[in-house]
C-alpha positions as CSV (number, residue, x, y, z in Angstrom):
1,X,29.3,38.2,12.2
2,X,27.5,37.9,15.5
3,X,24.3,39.6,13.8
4,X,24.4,36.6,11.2
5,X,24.9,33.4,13.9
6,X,21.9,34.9,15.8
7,X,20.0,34.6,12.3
8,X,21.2,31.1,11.9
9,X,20.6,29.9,15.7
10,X,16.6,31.7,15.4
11,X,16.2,30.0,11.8
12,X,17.2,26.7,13.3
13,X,15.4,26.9,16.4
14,X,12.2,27.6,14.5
15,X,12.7,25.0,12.1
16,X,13.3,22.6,14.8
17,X,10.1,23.6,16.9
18,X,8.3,23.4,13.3
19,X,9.3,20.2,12.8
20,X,8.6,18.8,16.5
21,X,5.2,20.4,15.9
22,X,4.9,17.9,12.7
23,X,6.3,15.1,14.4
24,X,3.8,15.6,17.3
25,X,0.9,16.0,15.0
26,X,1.5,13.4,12.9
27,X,2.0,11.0,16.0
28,X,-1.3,12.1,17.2
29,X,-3.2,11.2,13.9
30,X,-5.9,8.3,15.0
31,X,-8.2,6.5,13.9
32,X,-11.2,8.6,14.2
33,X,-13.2,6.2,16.1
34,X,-14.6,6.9,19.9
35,X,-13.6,3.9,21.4
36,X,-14.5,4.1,24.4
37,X,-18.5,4.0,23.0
38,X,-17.7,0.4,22.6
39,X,-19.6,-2.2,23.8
40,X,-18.4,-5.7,24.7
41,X,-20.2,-8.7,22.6
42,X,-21.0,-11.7,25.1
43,X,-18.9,-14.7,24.3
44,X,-18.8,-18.6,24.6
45,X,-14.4,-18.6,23.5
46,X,-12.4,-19.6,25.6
47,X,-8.4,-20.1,25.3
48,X,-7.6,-23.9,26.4
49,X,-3.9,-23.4,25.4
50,X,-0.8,-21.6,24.0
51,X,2.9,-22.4,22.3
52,X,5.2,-20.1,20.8
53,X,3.3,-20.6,17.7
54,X,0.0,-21.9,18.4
55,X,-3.0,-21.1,20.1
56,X,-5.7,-23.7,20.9
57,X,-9.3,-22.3,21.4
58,X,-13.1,-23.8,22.3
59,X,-16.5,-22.7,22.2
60,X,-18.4,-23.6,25.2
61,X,-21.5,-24.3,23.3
62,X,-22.4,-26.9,20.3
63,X,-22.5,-25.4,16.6
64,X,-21.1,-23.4,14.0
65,X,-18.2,-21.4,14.7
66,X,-17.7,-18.0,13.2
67,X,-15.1,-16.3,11.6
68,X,-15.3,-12.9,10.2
69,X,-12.4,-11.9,7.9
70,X,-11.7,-8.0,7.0
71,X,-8.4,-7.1,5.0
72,X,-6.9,-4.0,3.3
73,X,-8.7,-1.8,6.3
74,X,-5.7,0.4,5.4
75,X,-5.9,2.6,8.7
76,X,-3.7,5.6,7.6
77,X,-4.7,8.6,9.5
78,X,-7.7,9.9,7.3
79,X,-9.7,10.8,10.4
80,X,-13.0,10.5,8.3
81,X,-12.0,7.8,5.9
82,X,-10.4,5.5,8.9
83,X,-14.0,6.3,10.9
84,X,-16.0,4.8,7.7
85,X,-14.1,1.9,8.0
86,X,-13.9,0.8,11.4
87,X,-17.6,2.0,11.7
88,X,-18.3,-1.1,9.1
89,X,-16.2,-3.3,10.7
90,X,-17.2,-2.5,14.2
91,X,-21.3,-2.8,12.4
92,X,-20.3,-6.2,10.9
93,X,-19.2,-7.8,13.7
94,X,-21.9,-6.5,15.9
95,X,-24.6,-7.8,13.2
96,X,-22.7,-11.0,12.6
97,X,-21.7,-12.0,16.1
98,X,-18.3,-13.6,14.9
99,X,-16.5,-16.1,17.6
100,X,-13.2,-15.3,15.9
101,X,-12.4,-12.3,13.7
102,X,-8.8,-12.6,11.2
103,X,-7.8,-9.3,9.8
104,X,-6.0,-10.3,6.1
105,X,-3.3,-7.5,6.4
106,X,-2.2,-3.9,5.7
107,X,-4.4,-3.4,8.5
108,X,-2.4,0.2,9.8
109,X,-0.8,2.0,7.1
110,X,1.5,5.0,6.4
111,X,4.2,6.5,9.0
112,X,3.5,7.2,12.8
113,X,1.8,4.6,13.1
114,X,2.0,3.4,16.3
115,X,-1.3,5.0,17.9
116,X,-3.7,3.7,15.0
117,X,-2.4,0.3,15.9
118,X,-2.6,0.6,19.4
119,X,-6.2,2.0,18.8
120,X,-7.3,-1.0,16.4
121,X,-5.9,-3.4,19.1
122,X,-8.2,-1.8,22.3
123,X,-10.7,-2.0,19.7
124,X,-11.1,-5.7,19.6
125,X,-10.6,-5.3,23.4
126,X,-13.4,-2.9,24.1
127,X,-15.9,-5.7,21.4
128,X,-14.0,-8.6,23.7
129,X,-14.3,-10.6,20.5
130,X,-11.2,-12.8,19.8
131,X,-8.6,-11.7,17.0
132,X,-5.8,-12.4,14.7
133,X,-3.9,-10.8,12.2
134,X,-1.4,-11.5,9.0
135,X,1.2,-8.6,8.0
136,X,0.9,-7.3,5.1
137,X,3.0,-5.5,2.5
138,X,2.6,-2.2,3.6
139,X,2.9,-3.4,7.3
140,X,6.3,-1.3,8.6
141,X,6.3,1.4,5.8
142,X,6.7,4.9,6.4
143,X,8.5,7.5,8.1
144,X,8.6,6.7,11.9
145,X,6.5,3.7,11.2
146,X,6.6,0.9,13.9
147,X,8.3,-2.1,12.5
148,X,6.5,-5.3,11.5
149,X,7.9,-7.4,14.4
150,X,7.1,-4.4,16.4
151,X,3.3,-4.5,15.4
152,X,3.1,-8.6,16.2
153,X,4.7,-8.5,19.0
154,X,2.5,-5.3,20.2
155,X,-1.1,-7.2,19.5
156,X,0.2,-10.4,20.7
157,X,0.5,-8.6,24.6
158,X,-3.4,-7.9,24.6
159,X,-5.9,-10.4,26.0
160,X,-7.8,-11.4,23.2
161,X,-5.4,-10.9,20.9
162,X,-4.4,-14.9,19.5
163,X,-1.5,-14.4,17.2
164,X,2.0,-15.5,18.4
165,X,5.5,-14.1,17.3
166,X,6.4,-17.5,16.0
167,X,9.3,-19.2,15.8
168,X,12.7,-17.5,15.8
169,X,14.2,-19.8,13.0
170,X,11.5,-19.0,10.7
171,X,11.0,-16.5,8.1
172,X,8.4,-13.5,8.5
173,X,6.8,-12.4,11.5
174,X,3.6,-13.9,13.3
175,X,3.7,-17.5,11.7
176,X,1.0,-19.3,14.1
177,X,-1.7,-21.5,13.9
178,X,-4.9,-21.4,15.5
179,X,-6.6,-24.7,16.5
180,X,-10.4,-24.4,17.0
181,X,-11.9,-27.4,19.2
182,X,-15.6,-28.2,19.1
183,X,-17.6,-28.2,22.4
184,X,-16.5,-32.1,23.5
185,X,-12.7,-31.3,22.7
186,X,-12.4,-33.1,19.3
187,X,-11.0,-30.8,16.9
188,X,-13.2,-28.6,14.3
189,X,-10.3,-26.5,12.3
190,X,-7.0,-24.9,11.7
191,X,-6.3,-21.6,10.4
192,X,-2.9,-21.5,9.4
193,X,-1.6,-17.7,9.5
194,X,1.5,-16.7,7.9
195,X,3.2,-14.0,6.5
196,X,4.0,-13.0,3.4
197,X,6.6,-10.2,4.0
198,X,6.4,-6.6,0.9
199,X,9.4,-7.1,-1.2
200,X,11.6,-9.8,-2.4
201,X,14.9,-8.4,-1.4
202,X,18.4,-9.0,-3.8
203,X,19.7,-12.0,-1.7
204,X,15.6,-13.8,-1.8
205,X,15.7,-12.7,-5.6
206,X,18.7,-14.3,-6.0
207,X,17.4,-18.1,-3.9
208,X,14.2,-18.5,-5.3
209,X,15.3,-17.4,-9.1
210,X,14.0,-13.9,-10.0
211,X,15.4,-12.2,-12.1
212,X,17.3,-9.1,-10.6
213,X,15.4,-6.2,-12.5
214,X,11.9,-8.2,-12.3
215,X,10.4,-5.4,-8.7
216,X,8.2,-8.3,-7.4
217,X,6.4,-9.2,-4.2
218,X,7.6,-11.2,-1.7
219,X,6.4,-14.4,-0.2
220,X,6.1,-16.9,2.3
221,X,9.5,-18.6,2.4
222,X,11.5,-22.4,2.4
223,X,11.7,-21.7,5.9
224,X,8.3,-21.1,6.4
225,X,6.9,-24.1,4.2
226,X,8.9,-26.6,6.5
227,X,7.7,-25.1,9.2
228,X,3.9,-25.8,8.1
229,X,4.5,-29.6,7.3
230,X,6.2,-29.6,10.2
231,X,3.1,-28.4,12.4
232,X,0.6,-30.0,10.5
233,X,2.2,-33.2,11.8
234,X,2.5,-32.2,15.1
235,X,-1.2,-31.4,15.1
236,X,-2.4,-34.8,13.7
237,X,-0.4,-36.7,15.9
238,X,-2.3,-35.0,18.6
239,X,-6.1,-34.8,17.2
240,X,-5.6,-37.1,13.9
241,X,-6.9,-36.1,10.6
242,X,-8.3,-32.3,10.0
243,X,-9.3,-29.7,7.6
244,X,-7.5,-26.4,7.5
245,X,-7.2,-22.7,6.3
246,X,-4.5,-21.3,5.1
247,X,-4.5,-17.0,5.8
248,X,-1.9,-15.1,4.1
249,X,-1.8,-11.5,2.3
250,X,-0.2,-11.5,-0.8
251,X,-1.9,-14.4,-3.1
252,X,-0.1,-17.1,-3.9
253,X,1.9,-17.8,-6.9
254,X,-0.9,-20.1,-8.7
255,X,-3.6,-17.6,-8.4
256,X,-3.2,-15.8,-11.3
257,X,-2.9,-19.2,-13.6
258,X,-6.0,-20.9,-11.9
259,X,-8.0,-17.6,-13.3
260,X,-6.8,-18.6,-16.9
261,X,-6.9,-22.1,-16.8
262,X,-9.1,-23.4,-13.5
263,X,-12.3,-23.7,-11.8
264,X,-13.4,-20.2,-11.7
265,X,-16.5,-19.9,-9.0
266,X,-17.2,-16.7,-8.1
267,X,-16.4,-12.6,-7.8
268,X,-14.4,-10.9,-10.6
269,X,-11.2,-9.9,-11.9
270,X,-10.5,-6.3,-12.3
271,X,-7.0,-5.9,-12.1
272,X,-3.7,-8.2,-12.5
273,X,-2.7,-10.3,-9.4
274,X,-0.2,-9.0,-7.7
275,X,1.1,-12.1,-6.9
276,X,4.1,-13.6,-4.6
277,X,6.7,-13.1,-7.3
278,X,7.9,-16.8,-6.9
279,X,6.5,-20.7,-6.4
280,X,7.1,-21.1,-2.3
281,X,6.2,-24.5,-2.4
282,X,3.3,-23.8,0.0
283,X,0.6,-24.7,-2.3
284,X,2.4,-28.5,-3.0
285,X,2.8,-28.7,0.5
286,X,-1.2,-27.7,1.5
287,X,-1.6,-30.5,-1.4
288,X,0.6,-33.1,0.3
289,X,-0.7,-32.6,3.7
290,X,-4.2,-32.9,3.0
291,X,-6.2,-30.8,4.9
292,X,-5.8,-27.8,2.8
293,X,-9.4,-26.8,1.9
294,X,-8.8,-23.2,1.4
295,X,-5.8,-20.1,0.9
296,X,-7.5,-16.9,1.2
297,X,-5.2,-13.7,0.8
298,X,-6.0,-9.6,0.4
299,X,-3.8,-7.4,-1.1
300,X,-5.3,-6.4,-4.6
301,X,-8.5,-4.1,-3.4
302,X,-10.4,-4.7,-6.4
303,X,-10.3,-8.3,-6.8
304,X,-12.9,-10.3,-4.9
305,X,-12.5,-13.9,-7.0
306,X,-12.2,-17.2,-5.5
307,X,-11.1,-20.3,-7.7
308,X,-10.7,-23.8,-7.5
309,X,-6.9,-25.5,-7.5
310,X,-6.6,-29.1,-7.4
311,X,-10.0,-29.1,-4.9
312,X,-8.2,-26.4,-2.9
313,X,-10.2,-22.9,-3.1
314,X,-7.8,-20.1,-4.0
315,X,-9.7,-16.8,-2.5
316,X,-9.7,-13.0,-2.0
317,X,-11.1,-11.8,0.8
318,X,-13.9,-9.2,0.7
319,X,-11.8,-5.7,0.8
320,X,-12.6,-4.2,3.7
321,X,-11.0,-0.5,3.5
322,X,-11.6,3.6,2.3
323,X,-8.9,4.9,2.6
324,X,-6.5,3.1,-0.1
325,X,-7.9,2.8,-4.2
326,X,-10.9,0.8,-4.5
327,X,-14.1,0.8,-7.2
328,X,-15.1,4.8,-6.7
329,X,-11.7,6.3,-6.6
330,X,-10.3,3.8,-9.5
331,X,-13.4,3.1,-11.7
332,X,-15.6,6.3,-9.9
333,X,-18.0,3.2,-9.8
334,X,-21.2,4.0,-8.2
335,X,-22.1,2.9,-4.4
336,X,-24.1,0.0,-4.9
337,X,-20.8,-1.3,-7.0
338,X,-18.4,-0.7,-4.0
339,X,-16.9,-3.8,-2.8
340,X,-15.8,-2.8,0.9
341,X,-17.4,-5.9,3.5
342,X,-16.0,-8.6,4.8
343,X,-16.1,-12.8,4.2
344,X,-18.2,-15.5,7.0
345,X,-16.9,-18.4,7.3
346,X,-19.3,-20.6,9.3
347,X,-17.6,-23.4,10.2
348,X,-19.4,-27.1,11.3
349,X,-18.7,-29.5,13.8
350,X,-16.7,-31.9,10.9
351,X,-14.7,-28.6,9.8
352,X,-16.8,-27.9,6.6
353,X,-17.5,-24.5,5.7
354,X,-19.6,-22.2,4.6
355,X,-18.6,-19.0,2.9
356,X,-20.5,-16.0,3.0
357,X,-19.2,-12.6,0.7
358,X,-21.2,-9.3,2.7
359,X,-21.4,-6.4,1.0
360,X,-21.2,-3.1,2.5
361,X,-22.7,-1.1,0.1
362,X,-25.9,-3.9,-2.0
């Protein structure tokens, strides 16, 4: 009997050091990027003010303002896959100079997760280039992942770091708008982030209509739509009329009918649009308020299509990531047909745009 416990106790002991060894070395799984080699980028931002769901920024100097958006970097722990992509990013923004970079979500992936965001965050402090993030569905998945409130309210304690926790009362997690002031104060444009959440749970299936059996994504909510009338009047009751950008992950529900029916402009379609499995209300609201000129959204990795909705642009983001499916591990496409990059937006005094797709890999 005694001979048998001390079997038991030695089998559990080594399973439990076993398993402390996995959880240690999957905690210590980074990035794969020396960032300490970084090198800051001079600078003309600065912060003029902050809310709970709002941050107001300038550039010092007269001109175009930049914004460099990556999405679907899908940091996961693939030491050499996760160094391929923040080496283009980091490359990118170097070779672009952007005053504002806005990462389009599923930006850290997998479980353990917490050091690969922590990483990507000193990042954009070690470039000193201003940042903000959307969540996206994959945001909070995994075992011993950090939560998604968890990773907003991490970013938003580092310096140059501009996304907010948002309000309480409000659906989703980092709802915030940032308001970009030309050199004399007057203001140029408003990105609009919000978030999208994974999943549409039972109850949400059950508000907005979908059927029980339909497994659907998720997106932005009632809760959140009043919430952006309701800033986009407080806005232009400080600075008047505006233009705006709307940034969210998951594309919204009129994407995939725009494609059929609409104004097709650019890129191409090479899988369904996995779609926000409901109408919000969002894009009738970006419609009623006015200064909707664009939604752009992640998500599906081979996508890269912009269209046009009622004179509202309905865009993917240029995928950014190597570590998730894209053209060579789902098509085995060659390199010059990769689509991994980022999109430019170079902004003008009035808030007009221009859009600029960069490619990686042609």
């Amino acid at each position: 009997m005694k001979k048998a416990v001390k079997i038991i106790v030695a089998f559990l002991l080594v399973a439990a050091i076993g398993f402390g060894g996995f959880i240690f070395y999957q905690s210590s799984k980074g990035i794969g990027y020396d960032i300490s080699a970084v090198e800051k980028i001079e600078s003309d931002v600065e912060i003029v003010s902050e809310t709970e769901d709002s941050v107001t920024i300038k550039k010092r100097s007269d001109g175009e303002f930049r914004v460099l958006m990556f999405t679907d970097t899908h940091l996961k722990g693939d030491k050499a896959l996760d160094n391929l992509t923040v080496t283009h990013m980091v490359n990118n923004i170097r070779e672009q100079k952007p005053d504002l970079v806005i990462l389009g979500g599923d930006n850290v992936t997998y479980g353990f997760n917490k050091k690969r965001n922590v990483q990507l965050a000193e990042l954009f402090e070690g470039l000193g280039v201003y940042w903000a993030t959307v969540l996206g569905n994959h945001e909070g998945d995994g075992f011993m992942s950090y939560d998604r409130a968890d990773v907003i309210k991490l970013f938003s304690t580092y310096d140059h770091c501009l996304v907010k926790e948002g309000k309480a009362e409000v659906d989703g997690n980092g709802n915030c708008t940032i308001n970009i002031l030309n050199a004399d104060g007057t203001l140029k444009e408003v990105f609009f982030l919000m978030d999208t959440g994974d999943y549409m749970t039972a109850e949400s299936k059950a508000e907005y209509g979908v059927t029980d059996e339909d497994d659907v994504y998720d997106g932005v909510k009632t809760s959140q739509v009043e919430w952006y009338k309701a800033k986009h009047d407080e806005i232009e009751a400080e600075y008047g009329k505006f233009k705006s950008v709307t940034v969210v992950h998951i594309p919204l529900y009129q994407t995939e009918r725009e494609y059929a029916e609409g104004d097709f402009l650019y890129g191409d379609k090479r899988e369904g649009v996995c779609e926000s499995g409901f109408d919000s209300g969002l894009f009738a609201a970006m419609k009623e308020k006015g200064s909707a000129q664009a939604a752009y959204f992640g998500h599906d990795h081979v996508n890269n299509f912009g269209v046009m909705c009622d004179g509202i642009l309905l865009s993917y983001m240029q995928p950014s990531g190597y570590s998730a499916y894209n053209m060579q591990s789902k098509f085995d496409a060659p390199e010059s047909e990769w689509l991994q990059g980022c999109t430019l937006l170079k902004i003008k005094a009035d808030g007009t745009y221009d859009a600029e797709r960069i490619f990686n890999h042609q």
